[in-house]
C-alpha positions in Angstrom: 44.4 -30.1 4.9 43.7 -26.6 5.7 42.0 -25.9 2.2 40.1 -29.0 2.8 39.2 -27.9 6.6 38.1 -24.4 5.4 35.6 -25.8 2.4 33.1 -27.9 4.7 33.2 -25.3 7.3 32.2 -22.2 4.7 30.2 -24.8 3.0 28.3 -25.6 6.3 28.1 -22.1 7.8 26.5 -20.7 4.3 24.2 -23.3 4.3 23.0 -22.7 7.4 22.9 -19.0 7.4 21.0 -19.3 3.6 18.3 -21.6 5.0 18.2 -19.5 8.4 17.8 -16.3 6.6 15.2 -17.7 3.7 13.2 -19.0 6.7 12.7 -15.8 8.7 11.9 -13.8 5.9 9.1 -16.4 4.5 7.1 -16.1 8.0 7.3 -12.6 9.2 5.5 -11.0 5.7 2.7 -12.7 5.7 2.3 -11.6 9.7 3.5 -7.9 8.9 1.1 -8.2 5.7 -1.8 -8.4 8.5 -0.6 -6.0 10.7 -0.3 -3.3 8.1 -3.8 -3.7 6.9 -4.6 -3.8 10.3 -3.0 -0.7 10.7 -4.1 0.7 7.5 -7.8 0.2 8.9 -6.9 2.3 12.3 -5.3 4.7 10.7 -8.4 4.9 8.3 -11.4 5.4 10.7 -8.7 7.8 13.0 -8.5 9.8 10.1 -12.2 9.4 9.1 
């Protein structure tokens, strides 16, 4: 019963932390994307 405890609860967790951590990834580059370029442009007419 242990064995059998310990499978759905690994099972579950690395699901959860999987789908968690593929999430946050997916959204913050596409914000960071802008802000570089963003930043790319300050940085571009402070050095101009």
């Amino acid at each position: 019963m242990a064995m059998s405890s310990k499978k759905p609860d690994d099972g579950s967790g690395g699901i959860r932390q999987r789908s968690e951590e593929e999430a946050a990834p997916v959204g913050p580059p596409n914000g960071s994307a802008d802000v570089r370029r963003r930043w790319l442009a300050v940085i571009d007419r402070v050095a101009a």
